[in-house]
Structure formats: C-alpha cells, structure tokens
VEXDREN-2710 file (C-alpha; in Angstrom, 1 decimal):
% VEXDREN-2710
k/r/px/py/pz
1/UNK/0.0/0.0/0.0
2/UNK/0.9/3.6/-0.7
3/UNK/1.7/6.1/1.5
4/UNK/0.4/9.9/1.1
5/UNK/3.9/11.4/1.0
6/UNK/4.7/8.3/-1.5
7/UNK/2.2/9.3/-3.7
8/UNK/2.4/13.2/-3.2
9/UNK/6.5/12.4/-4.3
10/UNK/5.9/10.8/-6.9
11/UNK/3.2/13.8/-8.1
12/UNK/5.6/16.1/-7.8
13/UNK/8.7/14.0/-9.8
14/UNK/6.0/13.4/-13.0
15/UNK/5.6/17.3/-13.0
16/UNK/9.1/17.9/-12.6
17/UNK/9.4/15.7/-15.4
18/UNK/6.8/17.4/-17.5
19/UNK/8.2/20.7/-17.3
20/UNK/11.7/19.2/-18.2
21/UNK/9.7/17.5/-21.4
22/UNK/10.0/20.5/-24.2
23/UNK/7.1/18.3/-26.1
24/UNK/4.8/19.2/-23.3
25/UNK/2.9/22.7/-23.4
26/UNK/1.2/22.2/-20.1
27/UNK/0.2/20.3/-16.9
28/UNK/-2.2/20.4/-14.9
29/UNK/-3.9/18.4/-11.5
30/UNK/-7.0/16.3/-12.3
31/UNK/-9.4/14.6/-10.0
32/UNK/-9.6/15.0/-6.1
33/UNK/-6.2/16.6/-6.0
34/UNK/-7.4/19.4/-8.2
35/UNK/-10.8/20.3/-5.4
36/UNK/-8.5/19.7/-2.4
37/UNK/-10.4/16.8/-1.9
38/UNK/-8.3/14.4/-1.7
39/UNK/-7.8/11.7/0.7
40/UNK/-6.0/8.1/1.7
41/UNK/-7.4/6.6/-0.8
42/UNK/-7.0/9.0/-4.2
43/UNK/-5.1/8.1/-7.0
44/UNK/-3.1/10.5/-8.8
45/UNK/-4.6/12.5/-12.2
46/UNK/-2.6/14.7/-14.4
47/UNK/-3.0/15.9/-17.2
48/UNK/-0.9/16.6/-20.2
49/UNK/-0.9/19.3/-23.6
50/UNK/1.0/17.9/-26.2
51/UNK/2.9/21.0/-28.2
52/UNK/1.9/21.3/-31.5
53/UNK/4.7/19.7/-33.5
54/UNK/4.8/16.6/-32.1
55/UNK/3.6/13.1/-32.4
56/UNK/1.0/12.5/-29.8
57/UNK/1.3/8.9/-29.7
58/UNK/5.3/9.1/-29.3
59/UNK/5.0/11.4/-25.9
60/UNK/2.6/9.0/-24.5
61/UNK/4.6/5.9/-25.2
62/UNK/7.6/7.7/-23.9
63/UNK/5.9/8.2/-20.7
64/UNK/4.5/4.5/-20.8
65/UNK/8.3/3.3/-20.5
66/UNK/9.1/6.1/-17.8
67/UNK/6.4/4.6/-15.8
68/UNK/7.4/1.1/-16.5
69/UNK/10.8/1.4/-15.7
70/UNK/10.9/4.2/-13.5
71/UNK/7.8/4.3/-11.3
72/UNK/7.2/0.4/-10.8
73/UNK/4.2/0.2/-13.4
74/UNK/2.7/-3.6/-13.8
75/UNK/-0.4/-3.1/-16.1
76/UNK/-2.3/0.1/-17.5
77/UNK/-5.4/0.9/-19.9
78/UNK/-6.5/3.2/-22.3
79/UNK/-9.6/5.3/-22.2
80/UNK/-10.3/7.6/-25.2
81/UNK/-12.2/10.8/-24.9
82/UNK/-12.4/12.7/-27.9
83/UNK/-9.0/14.6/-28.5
84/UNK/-7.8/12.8/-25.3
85/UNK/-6.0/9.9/-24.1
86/UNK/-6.4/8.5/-20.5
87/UNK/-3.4/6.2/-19.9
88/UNK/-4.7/4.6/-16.7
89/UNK/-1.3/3.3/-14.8
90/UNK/-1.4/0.3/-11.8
91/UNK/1.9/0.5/-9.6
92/UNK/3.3/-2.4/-7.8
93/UNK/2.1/-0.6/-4.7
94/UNK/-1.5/-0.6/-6.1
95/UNK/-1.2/3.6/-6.5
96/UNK/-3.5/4.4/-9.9
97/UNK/-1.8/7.1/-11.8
98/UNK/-4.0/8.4/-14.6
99/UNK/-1.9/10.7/-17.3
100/UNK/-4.1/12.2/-19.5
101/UNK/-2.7/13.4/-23.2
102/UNK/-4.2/16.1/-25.7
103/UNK/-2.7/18.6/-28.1
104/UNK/-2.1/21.6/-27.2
105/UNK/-5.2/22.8/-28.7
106/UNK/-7.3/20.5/-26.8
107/UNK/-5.6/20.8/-23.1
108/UNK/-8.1/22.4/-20.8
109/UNK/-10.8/21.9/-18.3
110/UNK/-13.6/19.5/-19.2
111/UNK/-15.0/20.1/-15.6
112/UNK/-14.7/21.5/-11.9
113/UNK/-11.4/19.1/-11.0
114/UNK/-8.9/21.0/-13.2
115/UNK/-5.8/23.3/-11.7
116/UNK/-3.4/24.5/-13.9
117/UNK/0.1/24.1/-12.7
118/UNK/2.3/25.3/-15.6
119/UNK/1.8/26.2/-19.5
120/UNK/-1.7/27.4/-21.1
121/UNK/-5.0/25.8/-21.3
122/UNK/-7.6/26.6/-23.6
123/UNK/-11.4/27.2/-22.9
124/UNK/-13.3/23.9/-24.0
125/UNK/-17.0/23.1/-23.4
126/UNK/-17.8/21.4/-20.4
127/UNK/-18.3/17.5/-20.7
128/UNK/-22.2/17.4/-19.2
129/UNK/-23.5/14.7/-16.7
130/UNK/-25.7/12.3/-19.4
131/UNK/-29.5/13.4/-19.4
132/UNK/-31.8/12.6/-17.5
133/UNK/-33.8/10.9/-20.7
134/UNK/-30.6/8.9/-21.4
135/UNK/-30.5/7.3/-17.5
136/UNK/-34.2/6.6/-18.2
137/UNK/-33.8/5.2/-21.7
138/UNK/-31.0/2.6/-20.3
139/UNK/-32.6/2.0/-17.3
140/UNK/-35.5/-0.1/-19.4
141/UNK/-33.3/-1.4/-21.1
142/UNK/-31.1/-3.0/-18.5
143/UNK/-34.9/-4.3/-17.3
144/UNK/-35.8/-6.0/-20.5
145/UNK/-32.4/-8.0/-20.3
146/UNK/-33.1/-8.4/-16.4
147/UNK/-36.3/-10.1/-17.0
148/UNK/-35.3/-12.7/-20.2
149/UNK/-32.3/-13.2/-17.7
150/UNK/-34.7/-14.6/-14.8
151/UNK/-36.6/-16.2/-17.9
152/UNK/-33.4/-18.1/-19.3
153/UNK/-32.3/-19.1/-15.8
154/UNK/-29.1/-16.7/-16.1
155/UNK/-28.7/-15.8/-12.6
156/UNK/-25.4/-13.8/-12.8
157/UNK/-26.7/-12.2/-16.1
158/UNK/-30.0/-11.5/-14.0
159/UNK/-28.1/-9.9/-10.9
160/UNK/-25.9/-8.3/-13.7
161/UNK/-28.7/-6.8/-15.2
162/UNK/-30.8/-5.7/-12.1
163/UNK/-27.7/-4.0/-10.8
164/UNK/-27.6/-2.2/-13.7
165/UNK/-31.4/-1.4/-13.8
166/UNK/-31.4/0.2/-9.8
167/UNK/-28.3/2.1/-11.1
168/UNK/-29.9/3.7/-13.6
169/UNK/-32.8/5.1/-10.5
170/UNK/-29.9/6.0/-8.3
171/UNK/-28.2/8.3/-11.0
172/UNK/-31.3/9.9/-11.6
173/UNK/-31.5/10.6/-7.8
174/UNK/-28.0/12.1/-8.4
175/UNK/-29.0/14.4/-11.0
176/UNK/-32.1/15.6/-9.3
177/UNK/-29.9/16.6/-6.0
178/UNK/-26.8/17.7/-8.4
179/UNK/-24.3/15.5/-7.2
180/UNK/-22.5/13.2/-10.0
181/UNK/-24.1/10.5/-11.8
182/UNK/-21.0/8.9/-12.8
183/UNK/-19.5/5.9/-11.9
184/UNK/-21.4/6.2/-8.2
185/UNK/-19.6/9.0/-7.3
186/UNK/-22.3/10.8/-6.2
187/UNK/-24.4/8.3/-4.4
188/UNK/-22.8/8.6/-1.2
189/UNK/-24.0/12.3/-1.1
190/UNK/-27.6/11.6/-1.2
191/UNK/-29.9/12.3/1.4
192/UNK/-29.7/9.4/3.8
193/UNK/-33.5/8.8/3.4
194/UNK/-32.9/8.5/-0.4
195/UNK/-30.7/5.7/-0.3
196/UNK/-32.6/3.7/2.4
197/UNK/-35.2/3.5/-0.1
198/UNK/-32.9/1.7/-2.3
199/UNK/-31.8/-0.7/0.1
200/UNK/-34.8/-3.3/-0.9
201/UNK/-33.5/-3.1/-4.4
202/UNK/-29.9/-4.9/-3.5
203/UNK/-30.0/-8.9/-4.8
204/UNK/-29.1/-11.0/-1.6
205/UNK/-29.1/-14.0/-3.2
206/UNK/-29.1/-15.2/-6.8
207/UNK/-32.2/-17.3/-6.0
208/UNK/-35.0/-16.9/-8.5
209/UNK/-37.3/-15.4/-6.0
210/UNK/-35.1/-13.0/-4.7
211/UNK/-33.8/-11.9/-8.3
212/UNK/-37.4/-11.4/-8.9
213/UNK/-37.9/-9.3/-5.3
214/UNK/-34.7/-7.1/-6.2
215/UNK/-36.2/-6.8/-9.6
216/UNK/-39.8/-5.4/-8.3
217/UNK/-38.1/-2.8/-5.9
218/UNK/-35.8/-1.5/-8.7
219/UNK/-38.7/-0.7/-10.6
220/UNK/-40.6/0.6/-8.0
221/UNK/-37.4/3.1/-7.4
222/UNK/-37.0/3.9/-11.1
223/UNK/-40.8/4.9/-11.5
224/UNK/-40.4/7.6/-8.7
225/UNK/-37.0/9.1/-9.8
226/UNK/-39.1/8.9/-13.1
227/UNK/-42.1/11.3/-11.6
228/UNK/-39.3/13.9/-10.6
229/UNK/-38.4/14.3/-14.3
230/UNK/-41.2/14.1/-16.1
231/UNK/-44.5/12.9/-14.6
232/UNK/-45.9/12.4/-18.1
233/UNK/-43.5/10.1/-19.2
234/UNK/-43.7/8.2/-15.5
235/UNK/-47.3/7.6/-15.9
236/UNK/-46.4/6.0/-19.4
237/UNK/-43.6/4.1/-18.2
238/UNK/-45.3/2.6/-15.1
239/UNK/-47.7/0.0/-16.5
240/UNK/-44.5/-2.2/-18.9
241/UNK/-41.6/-1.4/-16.6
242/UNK/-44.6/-3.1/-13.8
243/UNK/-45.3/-5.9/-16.8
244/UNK/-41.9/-6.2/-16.7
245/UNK/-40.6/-6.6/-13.4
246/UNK/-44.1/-8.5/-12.0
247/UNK/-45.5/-6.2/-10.3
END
C-alpha cells in the first residue's frame, strides 16, 4: 500500500518531469487533487498538452516506459475521450496514476477538478452529466435484459442486469440533488432517506425469488426518480416497466 507522502512524491517527480519535457505545453492536476479533496485513498490524475509539433502517440509511449521502468508500473489501460487519451497506470504498490494526453489545442478543463500548474489551457466546453432521458432510456433497457435473464435461468446475467437497472434510478436521484451520476460518485451524497429506499432493491441472493424481489423494488425506485423528471413520461412508463418486473 501507498503512503500519502509516497504518492504526493511521486506527483511532484512526473511534474518535474513534464516541465523538463519540451514536447509538453502544459500540466495540470485532475481529479480529487485538483478540489482539495483528496484523501488516503485518491489516486493520482494529471494531465498533459502535447505541443503542436509533435507526435502524440510518441509522448505518450515515452511516458508508458518512464512509468514502467521508472515508477514500478505492472499493467495500464487506455480510455479515449475525444482529442484525449487516458493512460490509466497500476503501480506495484496498487497507487493508480491516470496521465491524461491532448494537443495543445485540446488541453483544458472538461469540468470542476482541473488546476493548472504550468503552460496554457484553452477554454473547451464542459463535458455534461448524461441526461436525464438517457439514464431513463437505459434504465429499461437494463430491465428487459433483467427479466429474459430470470426467464433463461441466467442468474449472474439477472443480478448483472438488475444492478444495472437500480443504477440507472440512483443516478437519476444524483441528477435531481446535483451531485454526479457517474461511476457512483455521487451516491454517497444523497440524502440518507434517499438511499434507504434503495436498500430493498440490493439482490441478496441469486435465487430466483429473490432476483425477482430485487427486480420489483428496482422498478418501484426507477418509476419515482421517473415522476421527478417528467411525470408524463412516468405515468407511461409505469404500466411495462410493472409488466416487466411482476408487479
């Protein structure tokens, strides 16, 4: 396990590093770091402009070796976003180190967690929570696999699925109190009496009765967070997502 100064060390090398890097235009802190909210737990998240000029794909697989040899890397991932490249680093010591690569003409803040720390940014559009409509749209859809997965007998596809579909209702519940949707990160900021109404949707067992109980208070859940958006659409929503799940 990592320390705080560990990982706070380390932070400070890869910027020292950066600015040292005359292919890089810019750094800046992502993440918890960036909204001094960080904590034993965070990773660390930087992000990088790449000056125009260069090759994009060269910086980042010159860093990939850095971190490899360097920094005790044993596995990473890429996510792509657009103009950017999330190079998602595991460290022997289980510290996450996310390194985020853009050109120059793409390095700025996508959201809140950004702090410049040397270099220019430019002003981009903010990358929105998903709508309200889209939470809605997959939550049924999560529920039509949930129930051909009690159907077929495909009990971790089932608990998969109804997971999924209770998700959906939580993230709504996120949006409505304007905390993030994403990933859960915002479920833990929720009124206390909003997630004890969720609690009856967790599946306790992959028995085919309690799949089917987790199922019916998932729904229940979904129709509600449903109502806050749009009671129109709730009130045409109710009667298959109740088909659906039993009810």
């Amino acid at each position: 396990m990592f320390s705080p100064g560990e990982r706070e060390s380390l932070r400070q090398t890869l910027l020292s590093t950066a600015r040292r890097d005359n292919r890089i235009s810019g750094a800046a802190l992502t993440g918890s770091a960036a909204i001094h909210r960080e904590d034993t737990w965070s990773d660390i998240d930087l992000a990088f402009g790449v000056t125009d000029g260069f090759d994009v794909s060269q910086v980042i697989a010159d860093w990939t070796v850095l971190m490899y040899e360097d920094y005790g890397a044993v596995h990473h991932m890429d996510i792509a976003a657009g103009a950017v490249l999330y190079r998602v680093f595991l460290l022997a010591n289980t510290l996450q180190v996310d390194l985020a690569f853009s050109p120059a003409r793409s390095f700025g803040a996508l959201g809140p967690s950004f702090q410049l720390v040397f270099g220019a940014s430019q002003e981009l559009p903010v990358v929105s929570w998903p709508s309200s409509n889209e939470l809605i749209g997959i939550g049924w859809l999560y529920a039509l696999h949930a129930r051909s997965s009690i159907a077929r007998n495909r009990v971790w596809q089932a608990e998969y699925m109804i997971s999924g579909f209770r998700n959906q209702a939580l993230a709504l519940a996120c949006v409505r109190h304007g905390v993030s949707p994403n990933q859960g990160r915002g479920i833990d900021s929720l009124p206390t009496e909003i997630t004890a109404g969720f609690v009856g949707s967790l599946v306790c067992s992959l028995d085919e009765a309690e799949l089917k109980r987790a199922f019916r208070s998932s729904g229940e859940a979904i129709i509600v967070e449903v109502n806050f958006v749009d009671v129109d659409l709730a009130n045409r929503l109710a009667k298959p997502l109740r088909e659906l799940t039993g009810v």
